[in-house]
C-alpha positions in Angstrom: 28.5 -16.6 0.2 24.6 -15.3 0.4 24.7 -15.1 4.3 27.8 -12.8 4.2 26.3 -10.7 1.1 22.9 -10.6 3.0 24.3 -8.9 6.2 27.0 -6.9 3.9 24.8 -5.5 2.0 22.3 -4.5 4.8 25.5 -2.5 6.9 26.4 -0.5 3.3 22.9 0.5 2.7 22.7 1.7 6.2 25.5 3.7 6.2 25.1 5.2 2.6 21.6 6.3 2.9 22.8 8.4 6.2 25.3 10.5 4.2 22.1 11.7 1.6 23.7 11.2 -1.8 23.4 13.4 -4.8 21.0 12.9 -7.6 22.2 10.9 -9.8 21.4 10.6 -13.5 22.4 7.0 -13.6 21.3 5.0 -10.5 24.1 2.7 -9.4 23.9 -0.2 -6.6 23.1 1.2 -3.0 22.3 5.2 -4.9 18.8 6.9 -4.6 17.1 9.4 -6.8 14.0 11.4 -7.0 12.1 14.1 -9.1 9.0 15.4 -10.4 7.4 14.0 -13.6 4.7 16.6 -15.0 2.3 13.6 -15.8 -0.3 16.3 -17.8 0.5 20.1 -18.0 0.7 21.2 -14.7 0.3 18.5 -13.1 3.4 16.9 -10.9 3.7 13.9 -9.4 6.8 13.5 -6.7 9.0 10.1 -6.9 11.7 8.6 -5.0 13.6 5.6 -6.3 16.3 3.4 -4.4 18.4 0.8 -6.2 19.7 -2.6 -3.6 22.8 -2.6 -2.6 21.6 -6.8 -2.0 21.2 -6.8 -5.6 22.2 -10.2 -6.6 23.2 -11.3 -10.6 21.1 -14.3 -11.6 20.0 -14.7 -15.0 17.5 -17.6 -14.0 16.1 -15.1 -11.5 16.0 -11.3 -12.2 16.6 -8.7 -10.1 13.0 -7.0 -9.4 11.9 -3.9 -8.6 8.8 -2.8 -6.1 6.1 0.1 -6.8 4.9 1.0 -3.3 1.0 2.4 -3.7 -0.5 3.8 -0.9 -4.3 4.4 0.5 -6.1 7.2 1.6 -7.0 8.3 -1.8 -4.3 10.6 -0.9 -1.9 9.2 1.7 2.2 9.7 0.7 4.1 6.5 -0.4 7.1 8.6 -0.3 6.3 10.0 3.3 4.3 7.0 5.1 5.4 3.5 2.7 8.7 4.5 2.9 9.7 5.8 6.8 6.8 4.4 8.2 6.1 0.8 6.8 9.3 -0.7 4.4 12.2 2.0 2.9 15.6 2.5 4.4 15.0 3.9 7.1 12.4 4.8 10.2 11.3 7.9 10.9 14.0 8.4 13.4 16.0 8.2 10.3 17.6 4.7 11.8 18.4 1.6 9.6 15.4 -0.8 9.3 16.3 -3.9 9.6 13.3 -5.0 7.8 13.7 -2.7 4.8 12.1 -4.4 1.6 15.3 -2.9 0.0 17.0 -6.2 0.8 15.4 -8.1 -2.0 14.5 -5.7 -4.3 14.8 -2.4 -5.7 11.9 0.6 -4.0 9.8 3.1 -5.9 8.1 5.2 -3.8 5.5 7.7 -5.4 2.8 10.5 -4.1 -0.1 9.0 -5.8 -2.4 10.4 -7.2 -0.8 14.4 -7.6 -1.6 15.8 -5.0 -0.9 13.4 -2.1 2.4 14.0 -0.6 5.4 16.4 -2.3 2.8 15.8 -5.7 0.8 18.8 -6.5 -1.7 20.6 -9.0 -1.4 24.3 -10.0 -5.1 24.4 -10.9 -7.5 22.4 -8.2 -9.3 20.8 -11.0 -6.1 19.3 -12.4 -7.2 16.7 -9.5 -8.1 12.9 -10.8 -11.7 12.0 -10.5 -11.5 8.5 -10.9 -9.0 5.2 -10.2 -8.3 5.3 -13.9 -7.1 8.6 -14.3 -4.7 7.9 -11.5 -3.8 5.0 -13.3 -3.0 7.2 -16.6 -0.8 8.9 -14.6 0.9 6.7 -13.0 1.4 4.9 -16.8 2.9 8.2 -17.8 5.1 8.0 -14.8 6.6 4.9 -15.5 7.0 5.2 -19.2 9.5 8.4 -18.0 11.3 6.7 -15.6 12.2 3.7 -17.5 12.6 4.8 -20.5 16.0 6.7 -19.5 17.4 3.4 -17.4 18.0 0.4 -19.8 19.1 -1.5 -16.8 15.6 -1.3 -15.0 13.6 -2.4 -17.7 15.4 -5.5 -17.0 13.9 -5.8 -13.7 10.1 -6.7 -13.6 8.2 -4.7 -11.9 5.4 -5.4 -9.0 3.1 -3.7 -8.2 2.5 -3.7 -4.2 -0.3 -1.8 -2.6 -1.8 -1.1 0.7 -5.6 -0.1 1.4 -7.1 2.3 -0.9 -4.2 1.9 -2.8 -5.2 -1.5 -3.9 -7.5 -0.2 -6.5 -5.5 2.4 -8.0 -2.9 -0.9 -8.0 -5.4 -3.1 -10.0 -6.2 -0.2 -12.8 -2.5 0.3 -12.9 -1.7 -3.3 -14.0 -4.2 -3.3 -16.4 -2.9 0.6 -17.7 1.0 -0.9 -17.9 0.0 -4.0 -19.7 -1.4 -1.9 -22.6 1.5 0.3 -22.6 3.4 -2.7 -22.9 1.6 -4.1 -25.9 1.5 -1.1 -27.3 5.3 -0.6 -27.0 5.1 2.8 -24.9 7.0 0.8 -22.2 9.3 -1.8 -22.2 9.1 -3.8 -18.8 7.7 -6.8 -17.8 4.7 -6.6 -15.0 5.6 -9.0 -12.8 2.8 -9.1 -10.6 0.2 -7.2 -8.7 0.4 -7.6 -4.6 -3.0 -6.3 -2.8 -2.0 -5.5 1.0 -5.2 -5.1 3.2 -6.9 -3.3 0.2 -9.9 -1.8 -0.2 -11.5 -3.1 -3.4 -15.1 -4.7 -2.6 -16.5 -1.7 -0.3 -19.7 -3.4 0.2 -17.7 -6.9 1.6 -16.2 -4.7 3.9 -18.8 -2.8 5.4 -21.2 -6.2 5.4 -18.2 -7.9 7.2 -17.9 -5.1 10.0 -21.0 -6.0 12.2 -20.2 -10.2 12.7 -16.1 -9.4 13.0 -16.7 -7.3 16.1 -19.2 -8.8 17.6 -17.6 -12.0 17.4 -14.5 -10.4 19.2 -17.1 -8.8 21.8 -16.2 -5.0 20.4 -20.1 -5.1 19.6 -23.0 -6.7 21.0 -25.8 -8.2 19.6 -27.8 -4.2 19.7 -24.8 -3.3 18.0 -24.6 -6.0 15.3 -28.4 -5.2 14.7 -27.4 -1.0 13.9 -24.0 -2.3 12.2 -25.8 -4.4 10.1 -28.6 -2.2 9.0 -26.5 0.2 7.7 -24.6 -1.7 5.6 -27.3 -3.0 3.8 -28.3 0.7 3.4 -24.3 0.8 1.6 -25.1 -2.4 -0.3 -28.2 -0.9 -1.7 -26.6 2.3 -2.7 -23.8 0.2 -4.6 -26.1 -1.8 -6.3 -27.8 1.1 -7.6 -24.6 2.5 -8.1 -25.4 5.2 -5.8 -21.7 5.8 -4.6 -21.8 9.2 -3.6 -24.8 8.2 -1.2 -23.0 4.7 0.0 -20.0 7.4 0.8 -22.7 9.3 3.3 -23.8 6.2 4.7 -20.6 4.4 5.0 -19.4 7.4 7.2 -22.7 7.0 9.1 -21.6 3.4 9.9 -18.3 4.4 10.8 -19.4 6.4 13.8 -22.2 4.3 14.6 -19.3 1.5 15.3 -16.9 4.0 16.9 -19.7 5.0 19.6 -21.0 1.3 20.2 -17.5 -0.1 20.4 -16.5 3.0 22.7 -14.1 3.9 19.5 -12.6 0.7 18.2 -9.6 1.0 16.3 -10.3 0.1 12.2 -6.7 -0.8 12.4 -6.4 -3.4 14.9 -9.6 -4.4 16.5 -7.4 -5.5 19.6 -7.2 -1.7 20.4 -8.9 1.6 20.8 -8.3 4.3 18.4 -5.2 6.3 19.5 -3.3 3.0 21.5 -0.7 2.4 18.7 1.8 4.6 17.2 0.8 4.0 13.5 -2.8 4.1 14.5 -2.1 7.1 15.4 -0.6 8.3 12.2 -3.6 7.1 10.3 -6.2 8.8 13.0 -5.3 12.4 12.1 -6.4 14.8 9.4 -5.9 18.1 8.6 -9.8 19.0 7.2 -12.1 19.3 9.7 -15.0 18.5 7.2 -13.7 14.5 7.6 -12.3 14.5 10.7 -14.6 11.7 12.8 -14.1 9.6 9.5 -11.9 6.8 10.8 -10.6 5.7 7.1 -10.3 9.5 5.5 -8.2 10.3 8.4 -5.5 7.4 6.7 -4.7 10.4 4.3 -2.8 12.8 5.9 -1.4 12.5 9.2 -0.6 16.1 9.5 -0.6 16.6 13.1 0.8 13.1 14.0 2.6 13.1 16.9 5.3 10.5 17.4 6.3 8.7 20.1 9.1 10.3 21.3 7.0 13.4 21.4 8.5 15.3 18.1 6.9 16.3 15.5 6.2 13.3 13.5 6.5 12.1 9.8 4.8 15.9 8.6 7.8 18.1 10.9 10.1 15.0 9.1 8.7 15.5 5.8 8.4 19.3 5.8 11.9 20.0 7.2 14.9 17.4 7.2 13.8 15.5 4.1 12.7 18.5 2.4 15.9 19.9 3.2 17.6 16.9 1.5 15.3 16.7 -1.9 16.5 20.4 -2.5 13.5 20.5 -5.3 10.4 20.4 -3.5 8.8 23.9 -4.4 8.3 26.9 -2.2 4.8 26.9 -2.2 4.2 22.9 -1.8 4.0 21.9 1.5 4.0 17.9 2.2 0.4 16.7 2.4 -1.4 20.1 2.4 -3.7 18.7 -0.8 -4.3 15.3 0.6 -7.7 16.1 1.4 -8.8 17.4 -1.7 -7.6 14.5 -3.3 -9.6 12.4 -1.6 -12.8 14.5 -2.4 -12.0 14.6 -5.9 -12.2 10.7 -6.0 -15.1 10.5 -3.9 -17.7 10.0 -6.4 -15.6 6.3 -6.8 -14.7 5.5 -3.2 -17.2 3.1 -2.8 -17.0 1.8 -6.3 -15.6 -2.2 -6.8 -12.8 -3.2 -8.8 -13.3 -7.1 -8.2 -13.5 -7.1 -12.0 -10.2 -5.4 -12.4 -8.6 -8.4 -10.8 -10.5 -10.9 -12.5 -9.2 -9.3 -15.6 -5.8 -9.7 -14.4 -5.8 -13.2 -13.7 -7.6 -14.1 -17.1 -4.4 -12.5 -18.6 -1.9 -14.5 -16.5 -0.8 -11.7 -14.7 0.2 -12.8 -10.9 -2.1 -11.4 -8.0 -1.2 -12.1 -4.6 -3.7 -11.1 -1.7 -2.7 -10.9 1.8 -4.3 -9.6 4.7 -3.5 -8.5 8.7 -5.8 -11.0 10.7 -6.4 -8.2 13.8 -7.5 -5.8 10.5 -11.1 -4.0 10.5 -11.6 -1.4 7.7 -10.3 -4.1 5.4 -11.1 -7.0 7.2 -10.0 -10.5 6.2 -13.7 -11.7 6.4 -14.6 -9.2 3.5 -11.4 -10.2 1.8 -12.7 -13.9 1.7 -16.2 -12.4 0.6 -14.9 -10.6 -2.7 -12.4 -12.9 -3.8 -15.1 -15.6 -3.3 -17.0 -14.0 -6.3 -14.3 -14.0 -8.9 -15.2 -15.2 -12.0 -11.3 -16.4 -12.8 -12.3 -20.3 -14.0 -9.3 -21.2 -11.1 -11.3 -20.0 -8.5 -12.6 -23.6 -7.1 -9.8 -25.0 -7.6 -7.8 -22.0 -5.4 -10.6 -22.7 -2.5 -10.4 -26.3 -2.4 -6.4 -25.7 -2.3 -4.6 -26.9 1.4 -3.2 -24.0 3.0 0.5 -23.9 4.1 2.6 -22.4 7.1 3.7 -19.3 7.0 7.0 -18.8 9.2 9.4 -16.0 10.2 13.1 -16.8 9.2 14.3 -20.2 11.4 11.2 -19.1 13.8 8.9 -22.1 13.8 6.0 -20.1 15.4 2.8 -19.8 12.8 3.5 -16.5 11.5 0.6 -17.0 8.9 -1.1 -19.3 6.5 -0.9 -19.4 2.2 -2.1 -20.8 -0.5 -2.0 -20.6 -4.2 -3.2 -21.8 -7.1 -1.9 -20.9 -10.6 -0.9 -17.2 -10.7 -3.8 -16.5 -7.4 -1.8 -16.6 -4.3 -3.6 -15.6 -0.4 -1.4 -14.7 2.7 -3.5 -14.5 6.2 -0.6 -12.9 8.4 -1.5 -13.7 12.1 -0.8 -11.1 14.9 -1.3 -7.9 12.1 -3.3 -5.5 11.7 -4.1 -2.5 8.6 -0.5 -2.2 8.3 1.1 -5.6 8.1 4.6 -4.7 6.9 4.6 -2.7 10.8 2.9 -5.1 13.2 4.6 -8.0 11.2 7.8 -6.9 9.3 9.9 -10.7 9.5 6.7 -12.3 7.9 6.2 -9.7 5.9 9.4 -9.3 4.1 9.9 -13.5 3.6 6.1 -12.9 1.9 7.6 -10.4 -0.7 10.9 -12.4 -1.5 8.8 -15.6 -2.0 6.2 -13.1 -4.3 9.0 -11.2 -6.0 11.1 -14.6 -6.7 14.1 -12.0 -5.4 17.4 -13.8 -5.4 17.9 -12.4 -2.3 15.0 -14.4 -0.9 16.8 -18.3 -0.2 19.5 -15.9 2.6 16.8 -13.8 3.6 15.1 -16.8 4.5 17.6 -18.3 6.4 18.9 -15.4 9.2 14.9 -13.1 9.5 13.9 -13.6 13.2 
């Protein structure tokens, strides 16, 4: 019964999303819907929301539903998380096999407004700081659920990618007042940090030894690399994070021209090798544009690689097309730079005690990072989450790690571990965006995280 629900489900969901159905008011199995929410007066944040067709009845094991937060500050979920990395469909607008839509429902948002089909009327309407995105975002999902008794049965989770990790981190602590408050009536069912980006200073400290231990620097190198980090862990400490900003783009190129222009994404490569490296290489301000991890944002001049136009030409004309609400005057992505210099007084700022603070409270954080990853690079992962102050923490370390497979592939796809509600993925053979360079480990990772009922078939036919 699962393995013919599992490949059922995944031939109606391809065929249904092609036709481009209605808004709804109601979202049924296998529907979509979208919309803007003015989260403060004139301020409107663009969402897209797709229900399983997969979804699978089990009272022991509810049905859950995925937020999909993306970096930048001021990438698109709805654009790049969803036709780039884990919705429906590619951005070819073909079936992905590999769609996390088979084990849970997908809520796609353009996060903070601004990024994406989001937008301000008045420039200062921007958010200045992870926890007014988070406000937002709060208001977001108190609207949204409030009109669907059936999806505040689902618990949500919270997954996040890059820069997206902090606003993920404020959010779950944002939601869980709401919820104690009784503003919104979910359950938060755990918080999933991708490759994020929330000890700056690990990072940039980590840079330096990663790439000289995969000969992208040498030792002359590792000696500049290094410097200038310490200059960005001086400016943190003093909390200095406008200056660690200047200094942390100073480091950037400083690697790019010893490294003869490394790719942050996937130290395997140079920048501009990969497709999706690609994507997160362009930008449309020329004021950031030799900034490897600003140019994440936008993408605006992407060029895929069957030579169109790319996910903006995508964005801006068939999908438009299809939303039929997108205003006028809103062009996708056109304010994705300013919201990233609105938040730039924080960019460098930690939220290791965010996640501490989750973990006190019981919530589940999973961590999980692309092995071949620089800008987020697992070493600097290890580094932060080795200076939690949650009392499991030695216990988590001194915890065995596990294979990680793909499906009935007995290759090593990855490692895990876990202890209590702390859980660590290292996915092998992935870079920045793991859910692209590894999409079979990927998706098992978020049915075991999500406890989808979906997960046991899943399991059984990914290859």
């Amino acid at each position: 019964m699962g393995t013919v629900h599992h490949f059922a489900c995944v031939l109606f969901f391809s065929s249904l999303i092609h036709i481009g159905l209605a808004i709804s008011v109601r979202i049924e199995n296998g529907t979509e819907e979208w919309g803007y929410e003015e989260v403060r007066p004139r301020a409107h944040m663009f969402w897209w929301l797709y229900r399983s067709p997969c979804r699978i009845e089990d009272p022991s094991k509810p049905w859950p539903i995925i937020l999909w937060l993306q970096g930048g500050p001021g990438a698109s979920g709805v654009g790049m998380g969803n036709f780039e990395e884990v919705g429906p469909l590619d951005t070819n607008l073909n079936p992905r096999n590999s769609s996390w839509l088979q084990i849970a429902d997908l809520l796609f948002v353009d996060n903070p407004v601004g990024a994406g089909f989001s937008y301000v009327d008045d420039k200062e309407l921007y958010v200045k700081t992870d926890e007014e995105a988070a406000t937002d975002l709060t208001t977001l999902l108190e609207s949204i659920f409030s009109r669907d008794e059936s999806l505040q049965k689902s618990p949500l989770y919270i997954l996040a990618e890059s820069y997206g990790g902090k606003f993920a981190v404020t959010l779950g602590l944002s939601v869980l007042k709401a919820i104690e408050k009784g503003i919104l009536n979910i359950k938060l069912g755990g918080v999933a940090l991708g490759d994020t980006w929330i000890s700056p200073e690990d990072f940039v400290l980590s840079w330096g030894p990663l790439l000289k231990d995969v000969s992208r620097l040498d030792d002359n190198g590792l000696e500049k690399a290094n410097s200038l980090a310490e200059k960005i862990q001086q400016h943190i400490g003093n909390g200095e994070y406008i200056a660690a900003t200047a200094s942390w783009r100073q480091l950037e190129e400083n690697i790019e021209g010893n490294s003869n222009h490394v790719d942050f994404y996937n130290f395997l490569l140079d920048r501009g090798m990969d497709p999706v490296s690609i994507m997160a290489s362009q930008s449309s301000s020329p004021a950031i544009a030799t900034k490897s991890y600003s140019k994440y944002l936008s993408s605006l001049r992407l060029k895929s690689a069957d030579g169109d136009g790319g996910i903006s030409s995508l964005m801006n004309g068939i999908i438009r097309e299809k939303l039929k609400i997108i205003p006028p005057s809103v062009k996708w992505g056109e304010q994705s730079d300013d919201v990233f210099e609105a938040l730039i007084g924080g960019f460098m700022r930690p939220r290791i005690n965010e996640v501490d603070e989750l973990l006190n409270k019981g919530i589940n954080v999973t961590i999980y990072n692309g092995q071949l990853d620089v800008i987020c690079a697992t070493k600097g992962t290890e580094a932060w989450v080795g200076k939690l102050k949650w009392e499991g923490l030695r216990s988590f370390l001194s915890t065995e790690r596990t294979l990680v497979h793909c499906g009935t592939d007995r290759a090593t796809g990855g490692f895990t571990k876990s202890y209590q509600n702390l859980r660590f993925y290292w996915i092998l053979g992935a870079g920045h965006f793991v859910p692209v360079d590894q999409p079979c480990v990927a998706l098992n990772m978020v049915g075991e995280i999500t406890q989808s009922p979906a997960a046991t078939a899943l399991k059984s036919h990914t290859k």
